[in-house]
Each structure stands twice: as C-alpha cells, then as structure tokens.
C-alpha positions in Angstrom: 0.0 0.0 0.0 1.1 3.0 -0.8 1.8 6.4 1.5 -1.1 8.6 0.0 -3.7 5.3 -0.1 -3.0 5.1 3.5 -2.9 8.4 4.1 -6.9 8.2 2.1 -7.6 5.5 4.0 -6.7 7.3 7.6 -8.7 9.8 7.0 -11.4 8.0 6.2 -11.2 5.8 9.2 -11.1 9.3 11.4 -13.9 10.9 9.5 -16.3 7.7 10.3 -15.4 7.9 13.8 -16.1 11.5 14.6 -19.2 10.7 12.8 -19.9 8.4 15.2 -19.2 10.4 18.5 -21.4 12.7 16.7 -24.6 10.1 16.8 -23.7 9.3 20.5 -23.6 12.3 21.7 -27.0 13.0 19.7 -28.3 9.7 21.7 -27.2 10.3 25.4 -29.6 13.5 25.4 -32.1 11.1 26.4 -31.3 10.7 29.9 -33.0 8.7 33.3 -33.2 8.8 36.9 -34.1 6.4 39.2 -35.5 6.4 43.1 -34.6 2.6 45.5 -36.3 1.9 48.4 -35.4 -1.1 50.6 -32.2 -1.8 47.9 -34.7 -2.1 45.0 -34.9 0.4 41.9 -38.8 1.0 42.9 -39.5 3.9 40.7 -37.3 5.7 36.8 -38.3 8.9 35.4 -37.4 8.5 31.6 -36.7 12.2 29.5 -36.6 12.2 26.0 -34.7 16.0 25.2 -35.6 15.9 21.5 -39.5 16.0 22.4 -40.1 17.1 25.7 -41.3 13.6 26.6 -41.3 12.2 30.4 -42.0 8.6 31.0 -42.6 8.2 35.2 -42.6 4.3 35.9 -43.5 2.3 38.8 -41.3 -0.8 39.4 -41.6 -2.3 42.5 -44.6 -3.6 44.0 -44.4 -2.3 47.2 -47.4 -0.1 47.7 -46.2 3.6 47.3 -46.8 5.9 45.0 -44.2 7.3 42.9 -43.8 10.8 41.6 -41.4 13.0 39.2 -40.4 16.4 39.3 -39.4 18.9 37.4 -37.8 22.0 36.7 -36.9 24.6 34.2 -34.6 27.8 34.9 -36.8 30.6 35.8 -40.0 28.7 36.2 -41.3 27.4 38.8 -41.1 23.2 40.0 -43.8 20.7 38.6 -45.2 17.6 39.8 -46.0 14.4 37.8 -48.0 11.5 39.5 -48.2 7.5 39.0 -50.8 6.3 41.1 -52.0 3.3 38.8 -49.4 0.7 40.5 -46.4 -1.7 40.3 -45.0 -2.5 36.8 -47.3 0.5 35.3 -45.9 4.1 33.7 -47.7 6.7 32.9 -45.8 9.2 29.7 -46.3 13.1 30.2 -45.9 15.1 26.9 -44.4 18.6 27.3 -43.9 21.4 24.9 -40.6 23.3 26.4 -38.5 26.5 24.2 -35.6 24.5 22.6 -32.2 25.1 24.9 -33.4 25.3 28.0 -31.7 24.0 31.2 -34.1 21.9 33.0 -33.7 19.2 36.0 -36.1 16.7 37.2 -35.9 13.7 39.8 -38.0 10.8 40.9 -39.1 9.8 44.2 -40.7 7.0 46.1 -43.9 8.5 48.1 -43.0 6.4 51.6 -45.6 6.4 54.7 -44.3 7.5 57.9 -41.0 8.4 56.4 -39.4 11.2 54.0 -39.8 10.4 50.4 -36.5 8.7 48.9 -35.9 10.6 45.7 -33.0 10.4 43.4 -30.5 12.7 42.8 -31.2 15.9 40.3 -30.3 15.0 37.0 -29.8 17.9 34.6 -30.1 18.7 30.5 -31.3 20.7 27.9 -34.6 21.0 26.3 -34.6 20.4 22.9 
C-alpha cells in the first residue's frame, strides 16, 4: 500500500469515527433517573430532550406511589404523578423552548418516612 492510499484510507477511518461520537452524543440527550427503596430500583423517570417527553414508571410492588419532578430555569417546580401501580408508567408530553436548562428527579412516596428521591439530574430541552 502506498503512503497517499494510506494516508486516504486514515482519513477515512477518522472521519467515520467522529461521525460516530457525533450520533452518540445526539443519543445520550435522552437521559433517566431512578429512586430505591429497601435496595430495590422502585421507581425511573425516563426524559426524551428531542421532544419534551417524560415517562414516570413504577417498578416495585411495594405499595407507594411514585412521583417526578421537574424543573426549568426561571420557572417554577412541577409535579408528575403515578398512582396506577407496580410494573405500570404513565408518559407526560411537554412542549418546552428549545435550549433550555431543565432538572427533574423521581421519588418514592414512603408512609411515615421522607420520600426517597433520586439525585437531580440535569439537560437541555430540545
């Protein structure tokens, strides 16, 4: 093989691969966050950036009710409620301006105790 076809075929070989970071960056806006209770994932909020879209599930059958929330910068927080039960989800479909910084979280709704709620997780509307 000569220099210059290897030289062709290098940049080739880069160009498909920035390509590619390009589509996984694109992917990884979707992002999750999930609540445990009694060292069991019990409840996921699901957030789709490209359309706004919140999926709230309820994975554990353990009686509570589960609920997401939300919040862009400069508004105010939101609540979003799964009462329907174990294995169940219930999808919210939101209309945010494109670019916006937004969190949300998940929490497990527990009787007699303070709700056990994930960590904030943060993106960017799309």
């Amino acid at each position: 093989m000569s220099v210059r076809m290897f030289c062709r075929a290098a940049v080739a070989v880069t160009a498909v691969g920035v390509l590619s970071l390009f589509e996984i960056g694109t992917a990884s806006a979707t992002g999750k966050a999930s609540a445990w209770y009694l060292g069991h994932e019990a409840a996921r909020v699901n957030y789709w950036s490209s359309t706004d879209d919140f999926r709230l599930s309820d994975i554990s059958c353990d009686g509570n009710s589960v609920y997401a929330q939300y919040q862009r910068a400069g508004a105010s927080r939101r609540t979003l409620s799964n009462t329907r039960g174990c294995h169940t989800h219930t999808d919210f479909n939101r209309s945010f301006t494109n670019g916006q910084t937004i969190k949300y979280r998940v929490c497990v709704k527990v009787a007699l105790e303070p709700d056990n709620c994930s960590a904030w997780k943060w993106d960017t509307t799309g």
